[in-house]
C-alpha positions in Angstrom: 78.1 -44.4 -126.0 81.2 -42.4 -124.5 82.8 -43.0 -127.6 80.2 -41.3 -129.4 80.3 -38.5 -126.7 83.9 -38.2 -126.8 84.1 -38.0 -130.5 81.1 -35.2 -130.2 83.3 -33.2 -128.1 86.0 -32.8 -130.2 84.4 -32.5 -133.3 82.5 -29.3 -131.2 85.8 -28.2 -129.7 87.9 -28.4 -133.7 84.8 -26.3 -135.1 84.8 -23.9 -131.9 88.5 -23.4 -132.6 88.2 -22.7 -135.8 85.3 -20.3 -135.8 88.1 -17.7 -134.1 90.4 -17.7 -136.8 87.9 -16.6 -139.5 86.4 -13.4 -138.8 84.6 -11.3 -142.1 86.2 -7.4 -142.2 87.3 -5.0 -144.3 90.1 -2.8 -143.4 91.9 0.1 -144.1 95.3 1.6 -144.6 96.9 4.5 -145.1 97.8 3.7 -149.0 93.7 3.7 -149.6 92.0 6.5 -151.9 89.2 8.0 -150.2 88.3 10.0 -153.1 84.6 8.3 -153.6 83.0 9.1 -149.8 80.0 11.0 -150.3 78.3 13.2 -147.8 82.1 14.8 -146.0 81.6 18.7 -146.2 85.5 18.8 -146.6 88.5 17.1 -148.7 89.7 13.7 -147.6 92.5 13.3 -150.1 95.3 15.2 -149.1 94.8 14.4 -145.7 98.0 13.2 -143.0 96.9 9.4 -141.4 98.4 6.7 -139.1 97.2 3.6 -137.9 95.4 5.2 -134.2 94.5 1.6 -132.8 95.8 -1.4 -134.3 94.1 -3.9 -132.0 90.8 -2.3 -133.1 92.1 -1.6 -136.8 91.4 2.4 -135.9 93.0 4.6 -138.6 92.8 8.5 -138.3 93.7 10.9 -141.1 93.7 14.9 -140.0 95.2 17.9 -141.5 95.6 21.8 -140.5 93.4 23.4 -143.7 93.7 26.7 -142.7 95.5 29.2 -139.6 92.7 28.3 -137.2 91.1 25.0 -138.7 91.6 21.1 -138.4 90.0 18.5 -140.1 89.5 14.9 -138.7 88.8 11.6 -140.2 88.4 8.7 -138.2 87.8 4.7 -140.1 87.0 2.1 -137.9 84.9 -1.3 -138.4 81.2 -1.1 -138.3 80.1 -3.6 -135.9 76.7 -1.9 -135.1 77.7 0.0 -132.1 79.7 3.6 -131.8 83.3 5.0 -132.5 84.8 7.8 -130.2 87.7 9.4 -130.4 88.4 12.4 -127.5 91.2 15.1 -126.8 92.5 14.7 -123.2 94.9 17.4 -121.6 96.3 14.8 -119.1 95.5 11.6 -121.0 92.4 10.7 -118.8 89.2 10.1 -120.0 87.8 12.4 -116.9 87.5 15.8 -118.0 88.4 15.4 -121.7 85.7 16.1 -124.9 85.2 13.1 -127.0 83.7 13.0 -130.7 81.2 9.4 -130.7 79.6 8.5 -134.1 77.5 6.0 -135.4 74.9 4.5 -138.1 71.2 4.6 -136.3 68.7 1.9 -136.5 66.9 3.9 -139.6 70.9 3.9 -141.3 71.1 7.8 -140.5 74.9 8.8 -139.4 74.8 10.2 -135.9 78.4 12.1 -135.0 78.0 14.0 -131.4 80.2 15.9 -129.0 80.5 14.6 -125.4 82.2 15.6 -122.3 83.4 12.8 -120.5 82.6 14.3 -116.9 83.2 11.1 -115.0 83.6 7.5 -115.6 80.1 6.8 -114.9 77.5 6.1 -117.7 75.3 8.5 -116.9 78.0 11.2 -116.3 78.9 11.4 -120.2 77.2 14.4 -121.3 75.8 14.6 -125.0 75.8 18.0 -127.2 78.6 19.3 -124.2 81.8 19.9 -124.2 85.5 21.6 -125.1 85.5 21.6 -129.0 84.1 24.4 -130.9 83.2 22.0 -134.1 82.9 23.8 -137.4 78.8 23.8 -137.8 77.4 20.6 -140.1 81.4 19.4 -140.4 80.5 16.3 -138.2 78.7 13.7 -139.9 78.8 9.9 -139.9 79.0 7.5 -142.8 79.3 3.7 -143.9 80.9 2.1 -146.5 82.4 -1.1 -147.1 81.6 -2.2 -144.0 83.4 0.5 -142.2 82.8 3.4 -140.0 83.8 6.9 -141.0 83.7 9.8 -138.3 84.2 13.0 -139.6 84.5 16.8 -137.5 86.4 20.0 -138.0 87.6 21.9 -135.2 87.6 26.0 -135.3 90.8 26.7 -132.9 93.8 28.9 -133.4 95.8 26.5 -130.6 96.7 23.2 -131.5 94.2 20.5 -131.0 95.8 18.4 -127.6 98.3 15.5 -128.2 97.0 13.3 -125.9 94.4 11.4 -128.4 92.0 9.0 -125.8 89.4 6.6 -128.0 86.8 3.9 -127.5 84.8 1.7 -129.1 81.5 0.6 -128.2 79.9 -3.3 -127.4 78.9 -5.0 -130.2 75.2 -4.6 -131.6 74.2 -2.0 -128.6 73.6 1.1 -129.9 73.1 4.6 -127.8 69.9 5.3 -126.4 66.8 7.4 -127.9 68.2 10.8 -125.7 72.0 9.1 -126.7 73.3 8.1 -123.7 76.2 6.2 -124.5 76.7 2.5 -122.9 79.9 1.3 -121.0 82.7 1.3 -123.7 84.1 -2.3 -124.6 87.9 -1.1 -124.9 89.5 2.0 -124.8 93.0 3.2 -125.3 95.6 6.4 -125.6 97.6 7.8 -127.9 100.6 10.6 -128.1 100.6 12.1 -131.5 102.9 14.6 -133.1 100.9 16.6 -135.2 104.0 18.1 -137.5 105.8 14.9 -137.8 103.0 12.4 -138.0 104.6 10.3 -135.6 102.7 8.6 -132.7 103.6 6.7 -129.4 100.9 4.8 -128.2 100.4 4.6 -124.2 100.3 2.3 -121.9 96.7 0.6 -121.8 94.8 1.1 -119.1 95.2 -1.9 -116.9 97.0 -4.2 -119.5 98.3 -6.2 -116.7 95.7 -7.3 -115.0 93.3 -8.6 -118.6 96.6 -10.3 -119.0 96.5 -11.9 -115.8 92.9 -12.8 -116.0 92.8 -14.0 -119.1 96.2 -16.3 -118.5 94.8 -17.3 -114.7 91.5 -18.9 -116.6 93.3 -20.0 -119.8 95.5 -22.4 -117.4 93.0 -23.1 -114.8 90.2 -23.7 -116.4 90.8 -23.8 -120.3 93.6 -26.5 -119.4 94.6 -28.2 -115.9 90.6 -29.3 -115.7 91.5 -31.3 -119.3 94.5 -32.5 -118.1 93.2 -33.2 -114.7 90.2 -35.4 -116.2 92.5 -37.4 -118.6 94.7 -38.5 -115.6 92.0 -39.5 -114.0 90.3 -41.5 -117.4 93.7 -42.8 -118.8 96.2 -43.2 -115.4 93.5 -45.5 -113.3 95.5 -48.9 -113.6 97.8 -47.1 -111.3 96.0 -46.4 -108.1 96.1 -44.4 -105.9 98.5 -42.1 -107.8 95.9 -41.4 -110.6 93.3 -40.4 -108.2 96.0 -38.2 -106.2 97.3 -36.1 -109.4 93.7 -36.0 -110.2 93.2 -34.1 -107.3 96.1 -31.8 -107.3 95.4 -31.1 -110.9 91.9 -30.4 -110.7 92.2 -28.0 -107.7 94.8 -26.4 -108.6 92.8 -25.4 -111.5 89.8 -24.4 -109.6 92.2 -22.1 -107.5 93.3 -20.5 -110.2 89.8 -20.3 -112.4 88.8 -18.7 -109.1 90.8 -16.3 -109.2 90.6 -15.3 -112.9 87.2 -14.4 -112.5 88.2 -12.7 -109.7 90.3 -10.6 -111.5 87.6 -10.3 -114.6 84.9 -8.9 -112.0 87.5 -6.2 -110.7 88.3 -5.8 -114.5 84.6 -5.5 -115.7 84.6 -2.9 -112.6 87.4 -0.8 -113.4 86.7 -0.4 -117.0 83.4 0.1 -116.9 83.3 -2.9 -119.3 80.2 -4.2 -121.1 80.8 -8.2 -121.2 77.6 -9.6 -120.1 77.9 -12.8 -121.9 81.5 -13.5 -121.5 80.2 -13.0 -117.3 77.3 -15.4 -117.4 79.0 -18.4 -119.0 82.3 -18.1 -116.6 79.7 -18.0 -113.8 78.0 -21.0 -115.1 81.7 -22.4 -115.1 82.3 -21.7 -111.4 79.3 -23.0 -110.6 80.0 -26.3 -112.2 83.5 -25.7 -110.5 81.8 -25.9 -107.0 79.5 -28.8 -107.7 82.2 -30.7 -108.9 83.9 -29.5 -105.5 81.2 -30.6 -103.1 80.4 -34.2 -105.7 84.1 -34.7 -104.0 83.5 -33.9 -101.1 80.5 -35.7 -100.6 81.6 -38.8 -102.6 79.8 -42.3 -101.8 81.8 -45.1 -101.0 83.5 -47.2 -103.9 81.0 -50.6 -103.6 77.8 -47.8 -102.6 74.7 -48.4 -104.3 74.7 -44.7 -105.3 78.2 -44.6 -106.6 77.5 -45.4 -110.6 75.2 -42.3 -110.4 77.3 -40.5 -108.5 79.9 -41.2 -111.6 77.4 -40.0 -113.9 77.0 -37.1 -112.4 80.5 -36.5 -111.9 81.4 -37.2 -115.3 78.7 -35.1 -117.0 79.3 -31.5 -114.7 82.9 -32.3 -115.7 82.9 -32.5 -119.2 80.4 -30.0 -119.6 82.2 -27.5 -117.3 85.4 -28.3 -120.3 83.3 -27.4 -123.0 82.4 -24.1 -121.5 85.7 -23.1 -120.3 87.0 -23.5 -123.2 84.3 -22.0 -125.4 84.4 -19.2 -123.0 88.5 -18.7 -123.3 88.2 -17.7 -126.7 85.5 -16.0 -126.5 87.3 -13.8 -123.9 90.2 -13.6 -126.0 87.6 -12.1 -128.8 86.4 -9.6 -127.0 89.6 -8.8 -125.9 90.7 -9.1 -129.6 93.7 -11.2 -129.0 92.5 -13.5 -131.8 95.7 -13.9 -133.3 99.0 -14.9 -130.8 97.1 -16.0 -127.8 94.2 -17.1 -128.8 96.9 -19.6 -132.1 98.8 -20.9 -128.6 95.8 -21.9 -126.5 94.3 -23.2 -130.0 97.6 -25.3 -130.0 97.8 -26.7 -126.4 94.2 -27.4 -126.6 94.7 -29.1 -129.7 97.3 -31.4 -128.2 95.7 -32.3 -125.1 92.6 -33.6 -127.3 94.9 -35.5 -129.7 96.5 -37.2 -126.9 93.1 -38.1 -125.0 92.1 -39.2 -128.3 95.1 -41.4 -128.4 94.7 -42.6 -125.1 91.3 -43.4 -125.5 91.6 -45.5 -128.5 94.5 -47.5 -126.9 92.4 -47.9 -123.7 90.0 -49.9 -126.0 91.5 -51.7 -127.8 93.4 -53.2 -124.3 90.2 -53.7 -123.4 89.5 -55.6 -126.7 92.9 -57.4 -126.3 94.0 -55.9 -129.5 97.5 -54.8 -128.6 99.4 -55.5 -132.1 100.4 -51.6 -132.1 103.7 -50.8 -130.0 103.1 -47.2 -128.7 106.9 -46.6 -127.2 109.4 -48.0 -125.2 108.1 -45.4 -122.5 105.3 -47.7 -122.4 106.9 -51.2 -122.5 109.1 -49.9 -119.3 106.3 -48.4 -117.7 104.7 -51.9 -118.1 107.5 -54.1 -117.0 109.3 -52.1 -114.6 106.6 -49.3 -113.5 109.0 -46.5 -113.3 106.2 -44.2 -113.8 107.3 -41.5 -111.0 111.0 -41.1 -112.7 108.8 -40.1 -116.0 106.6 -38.1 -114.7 109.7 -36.2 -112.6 111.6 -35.9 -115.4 109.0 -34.7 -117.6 107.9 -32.0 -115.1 111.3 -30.6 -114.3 112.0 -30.6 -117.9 109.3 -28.1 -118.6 109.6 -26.1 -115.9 113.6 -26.0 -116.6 112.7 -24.4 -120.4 109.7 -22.5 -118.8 112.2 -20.8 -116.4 115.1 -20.5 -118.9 112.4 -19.0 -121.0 111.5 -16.5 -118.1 115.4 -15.3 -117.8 115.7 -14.7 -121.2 112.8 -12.5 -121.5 113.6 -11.0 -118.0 117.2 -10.0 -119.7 115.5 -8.5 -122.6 113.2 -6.7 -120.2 116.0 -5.3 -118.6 117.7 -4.4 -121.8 114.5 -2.6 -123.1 113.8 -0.8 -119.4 116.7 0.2 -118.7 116.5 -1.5 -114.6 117.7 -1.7 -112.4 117.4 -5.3 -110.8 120.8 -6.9 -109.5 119.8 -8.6 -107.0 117.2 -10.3 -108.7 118.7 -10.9 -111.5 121.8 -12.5 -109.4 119.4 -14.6 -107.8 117.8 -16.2 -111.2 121.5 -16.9 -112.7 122.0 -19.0 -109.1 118.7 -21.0 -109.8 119.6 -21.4 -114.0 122.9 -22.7 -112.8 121.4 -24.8 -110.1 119.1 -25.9 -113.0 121.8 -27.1 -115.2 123.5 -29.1 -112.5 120.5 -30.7 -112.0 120.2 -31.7 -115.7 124.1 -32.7 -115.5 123.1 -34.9 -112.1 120.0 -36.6 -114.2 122.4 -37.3 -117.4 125.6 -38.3 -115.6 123.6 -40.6 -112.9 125.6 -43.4 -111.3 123.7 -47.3 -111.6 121.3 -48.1 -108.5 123.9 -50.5 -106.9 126.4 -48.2 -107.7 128.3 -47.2 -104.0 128.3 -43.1 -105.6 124.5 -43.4 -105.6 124.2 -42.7 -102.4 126.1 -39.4 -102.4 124.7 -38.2 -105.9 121.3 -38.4 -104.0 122.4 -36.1 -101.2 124.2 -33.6 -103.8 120.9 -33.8 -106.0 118.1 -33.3 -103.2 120.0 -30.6 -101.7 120.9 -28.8 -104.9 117.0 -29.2 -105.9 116.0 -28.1 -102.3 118.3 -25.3 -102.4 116.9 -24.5 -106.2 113.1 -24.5 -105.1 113.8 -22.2 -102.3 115.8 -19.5 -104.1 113.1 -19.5 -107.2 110.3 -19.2 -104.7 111.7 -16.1 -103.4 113.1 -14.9 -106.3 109.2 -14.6 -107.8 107.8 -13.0 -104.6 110.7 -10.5 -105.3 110.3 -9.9 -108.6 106.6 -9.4 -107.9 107.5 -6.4 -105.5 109.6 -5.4 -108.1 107.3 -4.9 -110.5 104.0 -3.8 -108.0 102.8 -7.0 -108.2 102.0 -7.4 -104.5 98.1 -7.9 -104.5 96.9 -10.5 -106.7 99.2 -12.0 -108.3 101.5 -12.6 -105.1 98.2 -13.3 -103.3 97.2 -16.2 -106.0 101.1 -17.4 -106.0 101.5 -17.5 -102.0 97.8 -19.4 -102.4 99.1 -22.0 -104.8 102.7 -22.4 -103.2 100.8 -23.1 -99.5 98.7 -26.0 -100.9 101.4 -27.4 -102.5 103.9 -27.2 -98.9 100.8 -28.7 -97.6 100.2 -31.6 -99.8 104.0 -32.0 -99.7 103.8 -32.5 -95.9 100.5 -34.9 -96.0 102.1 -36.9 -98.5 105.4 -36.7 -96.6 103.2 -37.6 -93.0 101.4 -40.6 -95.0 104.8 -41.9 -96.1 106.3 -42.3 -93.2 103.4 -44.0 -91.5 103.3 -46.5 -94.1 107.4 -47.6 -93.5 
């Protein structure tokens, strides 16, 4: 029967992958002849265009027809909601007048001006605002399942550089006396109107979507996986299995806690329409804390309620997988980072199921006695001489030795590209890469067991790794200051690094009882 299950989850996980990576649209470019839209009161051939909003596939063409007139064309997707594109002074939405089209329920273009008085919904004013539009030159079409917006400005000054733009959630349309909804994504751009050239701006809180989307990708999109196989596969080896089960799995929830921590702040700030994307990663969370109070609350091993008690356990789990994951892409949707992010989580994900699916078969067919197949010499050794802890440290340091490497080398390009000024911190990461790579000399130029060096290489390696830890601990609450990360990402780092200290020392207390 869990066979069946298993093989039901990842047939549902391979076709929820998959569903991200083919998405119907038509786009445009530059190079396209507009020639054949019908119902624009003005010319749309010889008009200048760049690519406004690549994320969204926004293109805008625009020319100066006249000493006092500007035309406007902006091409978007149609995905049943509205297009805006404002002109700020300062770059902020507050204050600026913003041209918001769309196709009605009856398929009549609607094309309005707003002013943008305030962030709130209800503060975005229709039929107000800056722009003295040429009368009838704003009109909305469709075609080829895109969105055209089209206006005309009467002004003998130059329309402002600083271009703002939105787009609207999917399928929710303005109201009857159009009152916009919260915007699903907005951005800013600096255009030269002589040259053509633009410069797109910083997005508005880039950072932290980043963070939230990367803080629930690992926490709960992976370490609950990973936590739940060691706990499925590693169980011959008790108690370790049930302790990295543990760590895994709560170091996960710490960390899914915090990305939707981050998402509410983000849903706040933004003024962000994601209703669905909210209600499944509360589901999650809520899963998350059963799960923590099923532990917490756990029967006894020979209990007459434990083998429901596993049920359960084992049901929330899974269940809580499946919806973290589903839910991870469909964050990275909305956030339209279907392409780089959305290929690598495909990947890891991918290679976490393949291996459970290995593990699981081989689990069997121990179980059947059928052991004809010889997986590796990692598990011959693990079976005759149970070095299991040197594999898993080795593994470990491994990746977080390329995962830091990795870090420098973008940190120098960083530099490079930012011109900063970062010494010290960048003195202190070459001390921990060096410290790294004597580490990785001390693991491949190890002395035998018996040898009499032994006992000195394992004072010079614990006190070069000691000395290691310590300097890269510091060296990412620095960089954190650095870069004005001292809020939440500090916060979520200091939270991580504490339970670890503190699992260190039980571990370390429960050791030394033992001897």
């Amino acid at each position: 029967m869990k066979m069946k299950f298993n093989s039901f989850i990842f047939i549902l996980l391979i076709q929820l992958i998959s569903s991200f990576f083919f998405v119907n649209s038509q786009s445009d470019s530059c190079s396209n002849n507009l020639s054949n839209l019908k119902g624009i009161s003005f010319d749309t051939t010889s008009l200048s265009c760049f690519n406004l909003w690549t994320r969204r596939d926004y293109v805008l063409r625009y020319s100066k027809t006249g000493s006092d007139l500007w035309s406007f064309l902006l091409s978007a997707p149609n995905t049943k909601n509205y297009i805006a594109i404002g002109f700020s002074e300062k770059g902020k939405m507050i204050g600026s007048s913003a041209m918001v089209g769309w196709i009605g329920n009856n398929n009549i273009g609607i094309a309005k001006q707003y002013f943008l008085a305030e962030k709130r919904t209800n503060a975005v004013r229709p039929d107000q605002g800056n722009l003295t539009l040429v009368k009838n030159s704003e009109t909305v079409i469709t075609q080829n399942s895109r969105l055209y917006l089209a206006f005309q400005l009467k002004t003998e000054q130059q329309p402002s550089t600083n271009i703002i733009y939105a787009i609207g959630p999917d399928s929710l349309l303005p109201s009857s006396q159009f009152q916009l909804s919260q915007h699903l994504d907005m951005g800013n751009t600096l255009i030269n109107y002589q040259t053509g050239q633009s410069k797109v701006l910083s997005a508005p809180y880039t950072r932290l979507r980043r963070g939230h989307g990367s803080l629930n990708m690992i926490g709960w999109g992976l370490c609950l996986l990973i936590g739940a196989m060691v706990a499925r596969y590693l169980r011959e080896k008790d108690p370790l299995w049930f302790y990295l089960h543990a760590c895994i799995q709560v170091v996960g929830f710490i960390l899914g806690v915090s990305g939707i921590i981050t998402g509410l702040v983000l849903e706040d700030v933004l003024s962000a329409s994601v209703d669905r994307h909210k209600t499944i990663g509360i589901f999650v969370l809520i899963f998350g804390c059963l799960q923590v109070i099923a532990f917490l609350a756990r029967p006894k091993v020979d209990s007459k309620y434990r083998f429901y008690w596993n049920i359960y356990h084992w049901t929330v789990g899974r269940t809580m997988i499946i919806l973290a994951a589903a839910n991870v892409f469909y964050g990275l949707k909305l956030a339209d980072e279907h392409k780089g992010w959305t290929a690598g989580y495909a990947v890891a994900l991918s290679i976490l199921i393949v291996t459970a699916i290995g593990l699981e078969i081989r689990m069997r067919m121990r179980k059947l006695g059928i052991m004809f197949v010889d997986w590796s010499y990692v598990a011959r050794y693990l079976r005759e001489k149970d070095p299991l802890w040197f594999y898993l440290h080795a593994c470990i340091q491994v990746v977080g030795f390329i995962l830091g490497v990795s870090g420098i080398i973008t940190g120098l390009v960083l530099e490079d590209v930012l011109s900063a000024s970062v010494d010290r911190h960048k003195t202190i990461g070459i001390f921990v890469i060096i410290f790294g790579c004597l580490q990785v000399i001390a693991v491949l130029a190890r002395p035998k067991v018996d040898s009499k060096y032994r006992f000195y290489r394992n004072i010079y390696h614990w006190t070069v790794g000691r000395t290691m830890i310590i300097l890269a601990a510091a060296n990412v609450f620095y960089g954190l200051k650095l870069a004005g990360e001292h809020k939440g990402w500090t916060a979520g780092y200091a939270v991580a690094l504490s339970i670890l200290i503190a699992t260190a020392f039980g571990l370390g207390i429960r050791m030394r009882m033992r001897k």
